[in-house]
C-alpha positions as CSV (number, residue, x, y, z in Angstrom):
1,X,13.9,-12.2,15.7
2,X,14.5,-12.4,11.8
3,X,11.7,-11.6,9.3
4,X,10.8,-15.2,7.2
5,X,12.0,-15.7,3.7
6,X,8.9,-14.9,1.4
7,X,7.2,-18.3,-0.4
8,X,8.6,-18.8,-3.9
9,X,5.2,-18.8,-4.7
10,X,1.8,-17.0,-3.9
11,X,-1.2,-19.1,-2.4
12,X,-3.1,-22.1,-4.2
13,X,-5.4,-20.2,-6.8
14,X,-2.7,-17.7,-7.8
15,X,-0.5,-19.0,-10.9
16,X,2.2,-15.3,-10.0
17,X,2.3,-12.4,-7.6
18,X,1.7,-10.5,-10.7
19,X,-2.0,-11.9,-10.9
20,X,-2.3,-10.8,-7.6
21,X,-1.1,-7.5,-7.9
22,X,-3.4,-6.8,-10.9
23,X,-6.4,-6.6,-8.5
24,X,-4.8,-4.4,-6.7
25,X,-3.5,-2.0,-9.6
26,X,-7.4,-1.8,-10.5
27,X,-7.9,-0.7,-7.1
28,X,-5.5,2.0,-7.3
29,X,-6.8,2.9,-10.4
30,X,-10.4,3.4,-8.9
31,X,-8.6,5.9,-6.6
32,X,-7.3,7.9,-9.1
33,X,-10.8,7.9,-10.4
34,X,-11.8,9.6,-7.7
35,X,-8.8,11.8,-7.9
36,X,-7.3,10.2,-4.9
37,X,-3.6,9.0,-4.9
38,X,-3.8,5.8,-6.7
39,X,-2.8,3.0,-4.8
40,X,-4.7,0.4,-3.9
41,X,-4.2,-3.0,-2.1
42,X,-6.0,-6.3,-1.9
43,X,-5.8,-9.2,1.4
44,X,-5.3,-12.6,0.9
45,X,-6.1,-15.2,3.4
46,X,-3.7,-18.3,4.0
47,X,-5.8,-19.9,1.5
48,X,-5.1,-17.0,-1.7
49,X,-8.9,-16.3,-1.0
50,X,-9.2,-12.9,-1.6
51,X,-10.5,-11.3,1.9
52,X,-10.8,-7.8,1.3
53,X,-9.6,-4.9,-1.1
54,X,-9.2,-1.5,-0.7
55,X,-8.0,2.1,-2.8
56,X,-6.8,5.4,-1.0
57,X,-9.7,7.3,0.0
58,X,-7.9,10.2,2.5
59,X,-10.0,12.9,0.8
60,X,-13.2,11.4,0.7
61,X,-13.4,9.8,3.8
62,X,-12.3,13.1,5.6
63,X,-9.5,10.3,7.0
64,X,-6.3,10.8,7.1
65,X,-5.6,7.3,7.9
66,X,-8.1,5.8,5.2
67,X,-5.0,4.3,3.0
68,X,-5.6,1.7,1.2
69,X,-3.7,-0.9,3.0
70,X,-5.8,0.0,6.2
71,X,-9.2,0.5,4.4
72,X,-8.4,-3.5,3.2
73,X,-7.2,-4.6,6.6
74,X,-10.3,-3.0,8.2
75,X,-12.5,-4.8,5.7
76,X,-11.3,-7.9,6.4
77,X,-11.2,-7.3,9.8
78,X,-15.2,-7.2,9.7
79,X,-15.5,-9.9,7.3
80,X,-13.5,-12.3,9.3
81,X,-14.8,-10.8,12.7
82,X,-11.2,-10.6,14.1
83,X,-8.8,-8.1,14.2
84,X,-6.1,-10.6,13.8
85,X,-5.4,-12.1,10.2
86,X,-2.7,-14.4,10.6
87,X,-1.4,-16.3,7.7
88,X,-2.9,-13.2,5.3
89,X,-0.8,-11.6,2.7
90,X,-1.1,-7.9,1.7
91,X,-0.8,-7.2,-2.2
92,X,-0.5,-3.4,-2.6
93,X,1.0,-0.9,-5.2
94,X,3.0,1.3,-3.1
95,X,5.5,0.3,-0.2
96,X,3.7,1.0,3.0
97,X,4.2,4.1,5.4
98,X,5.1,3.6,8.7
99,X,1.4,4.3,9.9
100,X,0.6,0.7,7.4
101,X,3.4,-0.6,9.0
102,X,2.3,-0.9,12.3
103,X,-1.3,-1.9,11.6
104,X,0.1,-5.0,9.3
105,X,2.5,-5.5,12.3
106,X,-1.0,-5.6,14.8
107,X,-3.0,-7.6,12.3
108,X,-0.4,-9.6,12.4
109,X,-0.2,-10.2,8.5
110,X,1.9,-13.4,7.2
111,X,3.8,-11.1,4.3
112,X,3.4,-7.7,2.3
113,X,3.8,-7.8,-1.6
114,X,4.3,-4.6,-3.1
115,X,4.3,-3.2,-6.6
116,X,6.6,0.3,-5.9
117,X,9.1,1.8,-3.7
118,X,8.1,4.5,-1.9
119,X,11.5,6.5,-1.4
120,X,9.7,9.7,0.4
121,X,7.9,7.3,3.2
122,X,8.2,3.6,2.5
123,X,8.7,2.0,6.0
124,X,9.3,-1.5,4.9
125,X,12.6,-1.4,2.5
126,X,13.1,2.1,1.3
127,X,13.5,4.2,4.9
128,X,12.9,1.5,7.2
129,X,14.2,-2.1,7.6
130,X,9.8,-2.0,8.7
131,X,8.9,-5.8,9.5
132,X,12.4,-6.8,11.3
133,X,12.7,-3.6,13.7
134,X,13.8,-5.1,16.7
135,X,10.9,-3.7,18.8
136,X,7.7,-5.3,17.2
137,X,6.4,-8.4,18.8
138,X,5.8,-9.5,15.0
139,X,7.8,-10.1,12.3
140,X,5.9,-10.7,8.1
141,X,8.3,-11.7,5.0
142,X,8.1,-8.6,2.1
143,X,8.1,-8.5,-1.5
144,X,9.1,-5.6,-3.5
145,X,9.1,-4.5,-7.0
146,X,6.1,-6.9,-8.5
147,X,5.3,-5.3,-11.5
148,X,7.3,-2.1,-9.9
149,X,7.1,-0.1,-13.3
150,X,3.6,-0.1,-13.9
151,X,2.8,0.6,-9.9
152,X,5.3,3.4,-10.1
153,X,4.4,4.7,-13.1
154,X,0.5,5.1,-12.9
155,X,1.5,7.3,-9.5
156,X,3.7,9.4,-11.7
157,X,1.2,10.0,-14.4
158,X,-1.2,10.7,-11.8
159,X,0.9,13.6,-10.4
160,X,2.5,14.7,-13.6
161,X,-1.1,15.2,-14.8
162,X,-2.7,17.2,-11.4
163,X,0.7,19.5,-11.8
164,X,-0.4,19.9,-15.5
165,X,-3.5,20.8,-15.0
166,X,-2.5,23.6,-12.0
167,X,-0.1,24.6,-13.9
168,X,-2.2,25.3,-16.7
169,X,-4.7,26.8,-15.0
170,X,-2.4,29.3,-13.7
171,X,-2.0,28.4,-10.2
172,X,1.5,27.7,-8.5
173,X,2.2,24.7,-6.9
174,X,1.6,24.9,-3.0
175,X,4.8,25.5,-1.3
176,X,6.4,23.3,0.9
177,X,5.5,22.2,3.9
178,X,8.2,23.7,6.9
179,X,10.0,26.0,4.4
180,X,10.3,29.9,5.1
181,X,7.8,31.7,2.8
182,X,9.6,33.7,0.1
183,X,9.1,37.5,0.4
């Protein structure tokens, strides 16, 4: 099964992706309030209603799976009263992880728009081919690199800054994870 081409254009209502994405870069920027990574996502329905949004809360919500693409597919789940949201479209900042990945796949999402790549653990373009691996049951169109700069680059800030401020603080940065401590 191939993945379908994404529509030249977003849902009635939207004029650009870029619109779209917008809502979610203010998401992301709420979880960078509340110095959680800042990405952030919003759901569309078939109709460019907007059904749900949501903003990384892992720390928070004591969760590691409360990403932001989940926290908005759980919302609308509850809005809508179903766990399936055909014809919806996922607008987020980042590139999904493979743990997204699968619960787009079982919410069975109509595409994914996203703003940055995610080289460490995208699962949709950057480290997985994602939507067309040949053992889902479901296959969404994806959209990368709407307004990729600014997406990327409020991440980096975000980081550079924590780093910063450890840094100046005195501490050292955490070591790896599954690296020999240094003696």
């Amino acid at each position: 099964m191939i993945c379908p081409a994404p529509p030249q254009r977003p849902p009635a209502g939207w004029p650009e992706w870029e619109s779209v994405m917008r809502l979610a870069l203010e998401q992301a920027r709420l979880a960078a309030q509340a110095d959680e990574a800042p990405v952030g996502a919003v759901l569309l329905d078939a109709d460019g209603r907007l059904l749900a949004t949501g903003h990384n809360a892992p720390i928070a919500m004591a969760d590691p799976t409360a990403h932001a693409e989940i926290l908005a597919l759980r919302a609308a789940a509850r809005a809508t009263g179903n766990y399936r949201l055909p014809g919806s479209v996922l607008v987020c900042t980042l590139e999904p992880c493979v743990m997204c990945l699968g619960a787009l796949v079982h919410a069975r999402v109509a595409g994914v728009v996203f703003g940055a790549l995610d080289p460490k653990a995208g699962a949709v373009a950057s480290n997985l081919p994602g939507a067309a691996l040949p053992f889902f049951n479901h296959r969404f169109w994806t959209l990368g690199g709407v307004l990729g700069d600014e997406c990327g680059g409020l991440l980096s800030d975000f980081f550079r800054a924590r780093r910063n401020a450890r840094l100046r603080h005195g501490a050292s940065p955490p070591p790896l994870a599954n690296t020999p401590a240094m003696e």
